[in-house]
N, C-alpha and C positions, 0 to 999 in steps of 0.2 A: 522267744527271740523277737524284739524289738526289730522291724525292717521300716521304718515309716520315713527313717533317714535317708533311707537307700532306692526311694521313689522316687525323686526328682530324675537321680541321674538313667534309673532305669528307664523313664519315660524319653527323655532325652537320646538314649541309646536304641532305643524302638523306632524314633523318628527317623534318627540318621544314616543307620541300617534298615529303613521300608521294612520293618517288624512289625506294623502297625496289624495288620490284615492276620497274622499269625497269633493265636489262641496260645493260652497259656498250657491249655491239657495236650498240645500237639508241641511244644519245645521241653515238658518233661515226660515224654512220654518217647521224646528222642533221646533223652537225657539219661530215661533208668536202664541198667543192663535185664536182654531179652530172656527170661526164665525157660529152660530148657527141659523138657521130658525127661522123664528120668529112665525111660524106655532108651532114649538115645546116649545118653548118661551110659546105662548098663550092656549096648548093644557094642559104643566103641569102648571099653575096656574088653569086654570078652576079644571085640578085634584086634586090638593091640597084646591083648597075654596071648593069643593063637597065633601070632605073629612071629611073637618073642619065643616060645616055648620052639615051635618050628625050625626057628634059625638056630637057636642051641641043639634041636635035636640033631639037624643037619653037620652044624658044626664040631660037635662031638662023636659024630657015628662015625668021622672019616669019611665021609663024602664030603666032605671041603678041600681041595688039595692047597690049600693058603700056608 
């Protein structure tokens, strides 16, 4: 991908928003989505089907008066 065209205005866009001082590796680094454990991945599903399984237990046993 050709970007040499799209210098000018980003330099321009740097100025006029005080971007100047801000690094490139710290505005894509806000930019990528945060990679998450897969630990926490697996800890909220277990929490949410012990959630769900419970309310249906509840709600089927007849302890629900709804």
């Amino acid at each position: 991908m050709n970007l040499t065209r799209l210098k000018p205005a980003w330099d321009q866009f740097k100025v006029m928003n005080r971007l100047d001082d801000i690094e490139e590796s710290e505005i894509l680094s806000c930019i990528e989505p945060k990679s998450s454990s897969p630990f926490n991945l697996v800890s909220k599903r277990i929490a949410q089907n012990a959630f769900a399984y419970s309310l249906l237990i509840f709600a089927l046993s007849g302890g629900c008066s709804i």
